[in-house]
N, C-alpha and C positions, 0 to 999 in steps of 0.2 A: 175639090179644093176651092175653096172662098179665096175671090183676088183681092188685094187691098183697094179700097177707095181708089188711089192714086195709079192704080196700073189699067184705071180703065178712062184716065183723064185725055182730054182732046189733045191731039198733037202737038199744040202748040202749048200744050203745059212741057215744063222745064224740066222734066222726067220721063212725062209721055214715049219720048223716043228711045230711051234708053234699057225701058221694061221688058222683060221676057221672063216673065214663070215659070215659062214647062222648061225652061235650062237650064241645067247645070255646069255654075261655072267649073270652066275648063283653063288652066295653068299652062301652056305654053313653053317649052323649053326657057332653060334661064338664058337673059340674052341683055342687049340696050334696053327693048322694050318689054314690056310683058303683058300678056293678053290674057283674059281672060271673057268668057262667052263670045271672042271677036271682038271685043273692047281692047283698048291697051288699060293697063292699069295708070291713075293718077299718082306721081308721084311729086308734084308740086304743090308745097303747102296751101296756095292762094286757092289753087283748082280746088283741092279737096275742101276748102272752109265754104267756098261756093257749093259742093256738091252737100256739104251737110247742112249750111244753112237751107237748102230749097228745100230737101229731107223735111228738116223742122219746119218750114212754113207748110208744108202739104201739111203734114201733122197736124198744125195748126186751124188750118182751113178745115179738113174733113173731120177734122174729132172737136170740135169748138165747143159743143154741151157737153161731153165730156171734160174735156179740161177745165171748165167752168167750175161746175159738179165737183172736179175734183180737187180744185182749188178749195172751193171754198167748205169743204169735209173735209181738207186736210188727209186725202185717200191718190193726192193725185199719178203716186207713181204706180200703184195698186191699179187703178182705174185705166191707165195707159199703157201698163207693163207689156203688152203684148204688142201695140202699135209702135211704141220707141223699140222695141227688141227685131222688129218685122225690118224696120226704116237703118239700124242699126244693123244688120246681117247684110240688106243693102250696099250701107256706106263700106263695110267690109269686102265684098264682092268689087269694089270698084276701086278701090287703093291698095297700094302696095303694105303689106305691114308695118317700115317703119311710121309710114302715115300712119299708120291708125293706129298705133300706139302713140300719137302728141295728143289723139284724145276730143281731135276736134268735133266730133259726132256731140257727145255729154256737152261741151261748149256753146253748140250752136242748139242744141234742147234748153237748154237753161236759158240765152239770148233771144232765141225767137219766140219758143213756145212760152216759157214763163216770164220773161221778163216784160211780156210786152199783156201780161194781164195784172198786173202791179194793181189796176184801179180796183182789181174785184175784192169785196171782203172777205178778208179773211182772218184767223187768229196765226196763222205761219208767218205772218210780214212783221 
């Protein structure tokens, strides 16, 4: 199995700690908290908009000719379907459902990864 870019970043990247591949998260009795791989799950809005904005900046950083490319072919969800759906199953592992049903994952894709290539040409702007 091929690890993403980001699960092999140095510790002190903003995820590094948090990775573990060969697990499958594990649901924990319904209770105050709730765990998942030995995590508690997030269930504070601010936490999780932090947890998906860093998502989309890895994205960012490790797929950057990518996203470029796909900016400016107008291919770009096509071209990243596979790394937002990877970073996306992720941000679900880590939140509780009503989190991740306000959506904030697609919010922080569009703010970090796209919005902040605004200068590139393209015929989509």
């Amino acid at each position: 199995m091929n690890r993403p870019a980001y699960a092999s970043a140095p510790r002190s990247c903003c995820l590094g700690d948090c990775l573990d591949r060969d697990q499958q998260p594990q649901v924990a009795p319904k209770g105050p908290l709730r765990y998942t791989a030995g995590m508690a799950l997030i269930e504070k809005p601010e936490r999780a908009r932090q947890l998906a904005r860093a998502i989309a900046s890895d994205l960012t950083l490790y797929h950057e000719k990518e996203i470029v490319e796909g900016i400016e072919n107008d291919n770009l969800f096509e071209v990243m379907h596979e790394h937002i759906e990877e970073g996306r199953a992720l941000f679900k592992s880590r939140v509780t459902p009503e989190i991740y049903n306000l959506n904030l994952y697609d919010r922080a894709i569009v703010d970090v990864m796209i919005k902040s290539k605004g200068h590139i040409k393209s015929r989509i702007w």
